[in-house]
C-alpha positions as CSV (number, residue, x, y, z in Angstrom):
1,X,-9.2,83.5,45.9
2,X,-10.6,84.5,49.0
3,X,-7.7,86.5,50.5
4,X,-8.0,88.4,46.7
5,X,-11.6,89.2,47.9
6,X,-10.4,90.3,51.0
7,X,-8.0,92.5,49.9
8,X,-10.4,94.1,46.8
9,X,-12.9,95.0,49.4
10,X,-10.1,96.3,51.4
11,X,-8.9,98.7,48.9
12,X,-12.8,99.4,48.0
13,X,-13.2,100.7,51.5
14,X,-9.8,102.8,51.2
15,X,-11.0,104.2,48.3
16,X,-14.6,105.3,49.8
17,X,-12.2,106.5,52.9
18,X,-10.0,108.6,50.8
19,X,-12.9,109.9,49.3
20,X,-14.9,110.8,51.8
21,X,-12.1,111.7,54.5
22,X,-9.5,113.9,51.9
23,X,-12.0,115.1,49.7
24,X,-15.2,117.4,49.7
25,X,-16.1,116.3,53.0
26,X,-12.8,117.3,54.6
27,X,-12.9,120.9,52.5
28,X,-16.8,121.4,53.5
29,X,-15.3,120.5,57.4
30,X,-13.6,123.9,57.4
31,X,-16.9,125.5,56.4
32,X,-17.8,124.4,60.6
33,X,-20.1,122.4,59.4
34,X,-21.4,119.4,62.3
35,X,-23.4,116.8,62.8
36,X,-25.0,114.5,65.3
37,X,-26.8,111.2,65.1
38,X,-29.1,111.1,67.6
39,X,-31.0,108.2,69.6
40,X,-35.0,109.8,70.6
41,X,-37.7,108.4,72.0
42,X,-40.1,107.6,69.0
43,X,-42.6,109.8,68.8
44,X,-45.2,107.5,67.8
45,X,-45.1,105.2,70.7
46,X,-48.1,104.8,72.6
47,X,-48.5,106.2,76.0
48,X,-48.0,102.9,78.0
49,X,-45.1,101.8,75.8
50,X,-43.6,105.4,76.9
51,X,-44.7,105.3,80.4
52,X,-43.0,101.8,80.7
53,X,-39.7,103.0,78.7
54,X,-39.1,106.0,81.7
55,X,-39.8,103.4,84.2
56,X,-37.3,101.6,82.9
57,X,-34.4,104.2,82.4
58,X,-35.3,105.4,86.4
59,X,-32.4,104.1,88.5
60,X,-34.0,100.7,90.3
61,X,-33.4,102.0,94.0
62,X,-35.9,104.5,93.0
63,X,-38.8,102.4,91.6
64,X,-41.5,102.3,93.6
65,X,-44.2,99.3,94.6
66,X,-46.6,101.1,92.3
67,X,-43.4,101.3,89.3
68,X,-42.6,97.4,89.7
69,X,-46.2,96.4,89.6
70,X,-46.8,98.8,86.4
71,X,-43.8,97.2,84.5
72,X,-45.1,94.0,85.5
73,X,-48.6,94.6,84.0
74,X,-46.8,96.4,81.0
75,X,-45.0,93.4,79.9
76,X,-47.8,90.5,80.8
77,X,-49.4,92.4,78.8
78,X,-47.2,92.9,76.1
79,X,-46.4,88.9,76.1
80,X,-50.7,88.3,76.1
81,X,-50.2,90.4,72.6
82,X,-47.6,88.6,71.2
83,X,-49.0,84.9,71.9
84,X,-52.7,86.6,70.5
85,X,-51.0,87.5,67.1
86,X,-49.0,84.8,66.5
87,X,-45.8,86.7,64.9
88,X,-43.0,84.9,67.4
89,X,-43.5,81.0,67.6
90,X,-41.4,80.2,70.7
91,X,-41.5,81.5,74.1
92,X,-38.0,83.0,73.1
93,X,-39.2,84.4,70.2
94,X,-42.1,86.2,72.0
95,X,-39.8,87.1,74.7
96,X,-37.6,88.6,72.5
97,X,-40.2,90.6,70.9
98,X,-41.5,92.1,73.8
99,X,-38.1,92.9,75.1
100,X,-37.1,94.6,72.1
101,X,-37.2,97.8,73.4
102,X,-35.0,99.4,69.8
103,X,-38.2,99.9,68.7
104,X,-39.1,102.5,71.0
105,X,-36.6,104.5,69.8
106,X,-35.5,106.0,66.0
107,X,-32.5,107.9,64.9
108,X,-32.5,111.3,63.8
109,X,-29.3,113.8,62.0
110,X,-28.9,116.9,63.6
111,X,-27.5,119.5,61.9
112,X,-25.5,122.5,63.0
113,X,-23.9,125.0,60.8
114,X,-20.7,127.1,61.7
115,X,-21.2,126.7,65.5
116,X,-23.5,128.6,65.7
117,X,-25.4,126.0,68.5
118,X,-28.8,126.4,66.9
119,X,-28.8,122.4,66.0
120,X,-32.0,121.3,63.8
121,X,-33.0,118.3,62.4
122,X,-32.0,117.3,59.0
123,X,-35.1,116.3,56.8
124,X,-35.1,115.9,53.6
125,X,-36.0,119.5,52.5
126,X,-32.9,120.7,54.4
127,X,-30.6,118.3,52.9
128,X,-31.4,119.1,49.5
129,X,-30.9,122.6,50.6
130,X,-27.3,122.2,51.6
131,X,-24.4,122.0,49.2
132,X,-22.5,118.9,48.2
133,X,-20.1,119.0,50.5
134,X,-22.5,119.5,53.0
135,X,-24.5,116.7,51.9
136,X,-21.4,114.5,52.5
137,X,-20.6,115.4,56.3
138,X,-24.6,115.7,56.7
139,X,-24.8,111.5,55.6
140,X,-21.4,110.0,56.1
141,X,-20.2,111.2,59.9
142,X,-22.8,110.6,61.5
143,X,-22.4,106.9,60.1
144,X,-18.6,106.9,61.1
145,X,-19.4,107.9,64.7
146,X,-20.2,104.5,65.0
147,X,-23.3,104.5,67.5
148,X,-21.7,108.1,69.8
149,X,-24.9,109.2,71.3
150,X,-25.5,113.2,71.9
């Protein structure tokens, strides 16, 4: 019974494939129509949460004294906040939550039409805009890329 599962999602997922891969989307991919999924830095992230994030992404041999000793105070700090408000009961868990730096960043869809290199984001009042087809490559590649980062 499970292997019948198996192979039922299995042809489920061909069938989205198919779909998606031989139909509208692949006619709309003539019309040059491409998309990016793209990682940013969100922009609602506090300044010392931002300050700390470039720290971090600075190649270590070029930290200063100054850079160590801000990270240092950045997290301390950050662990002070999570042990205050109680969310993580372990030390792991408030570890975990102050390391968690995903949640500095969001995911946007960039859209480009016919190559013409003027990419823009994609919110909702420009999806609704585009046509079907459109709206297909505009949701589902960006999904298949699997994590490719612009």
């Amino acid at each position: 019974m499970r292997d019948r599962g198996k192979d039922d999602v299995t042809a489920g997922e061909r069938g989205l494939f198919d779909q998606i891969l031989t139909g509208d989307t692949r006619r709309h991919l003539a019309s040059r129509v491409a998309v990016q999924l793209v990682r940013q830095v969100d922009p609602a992230l506090s300044p010392g949460t931002r300050a700390a994030r470039d720290l971090l992404t600075k190649d270590p041999i070029r930290l200063t004294h100054a850079d160590h000793e801000a990270l240092h105070r950045f997290f301390r700090e950050r662990i002070e906040e999570a042990r205050a408000s109680q969310t993580a009961g372990s030390w792991e868990e408030q570890l975990a939550q102050v390391l968690d730096y995903t949640a500095w960043h969001q995911f946007v869809v960039r859209f480009d039409r016919a190559n013409s290199h003027s990419w823009q984001l994609l919110p909702k009042r420009l999806h609704r805009a585009l046509s079907g087809g459109e709206k297909l490559v505009a949701l589902h590649l960006p999904l298949f890329a699997g994590g490719r980062r612009a």
